[in-house]
N, C-alpha and C positions, 0 to 999 in steps of 0.2 A: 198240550196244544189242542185246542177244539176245531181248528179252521185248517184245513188242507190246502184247498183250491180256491181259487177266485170264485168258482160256482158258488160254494156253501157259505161263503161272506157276502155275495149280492143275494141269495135267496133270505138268510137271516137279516139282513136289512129290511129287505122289503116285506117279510113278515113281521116284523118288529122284534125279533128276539135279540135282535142286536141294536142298539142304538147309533149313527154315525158317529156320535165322540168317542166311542169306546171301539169303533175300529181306527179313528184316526189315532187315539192313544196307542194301539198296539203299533201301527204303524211308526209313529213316533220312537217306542221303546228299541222294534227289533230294527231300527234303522241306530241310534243311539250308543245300542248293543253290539252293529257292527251285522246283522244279518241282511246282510243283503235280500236274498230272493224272499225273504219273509217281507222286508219292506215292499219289494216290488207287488209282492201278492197283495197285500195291503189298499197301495197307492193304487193300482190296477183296478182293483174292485171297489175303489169309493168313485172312481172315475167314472164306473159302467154305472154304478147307484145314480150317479148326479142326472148323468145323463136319462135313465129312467124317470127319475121324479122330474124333470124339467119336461119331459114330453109329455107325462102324463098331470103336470101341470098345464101344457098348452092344447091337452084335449080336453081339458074340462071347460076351457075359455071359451 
């Protein structure tokens, strides 16, 4: 596992060492697989991502 917390999957996002498909993919799997909190960690931190790049899309406008 590389990803503990919500923290360390919005920070790799927004530095690019993670791409969004490839956390919704994990999210996908450990939900699939029946991991709950792993999915929630997932779904939770593509959530806080969106919302970051949407704002710091409407500060560049």
């Amino acid at each position: 596992m590389k990803y503990f917390t919500v923290e360390q999957v919005v920070e790799a996002l927004k530095t690019g060492a993670a791409r969004r498909h490839q956390i919704y993919d994990n999210f996908a799997q450990a939900r699939y697989r029946g991991f709950t909190e792993r999915a929630a960690l997932f779904k939770t931190a593509l959530e806080i991502f969106d919302q970051w790049k949407k704002a710091k899309e409407n500060k560049t406008e």
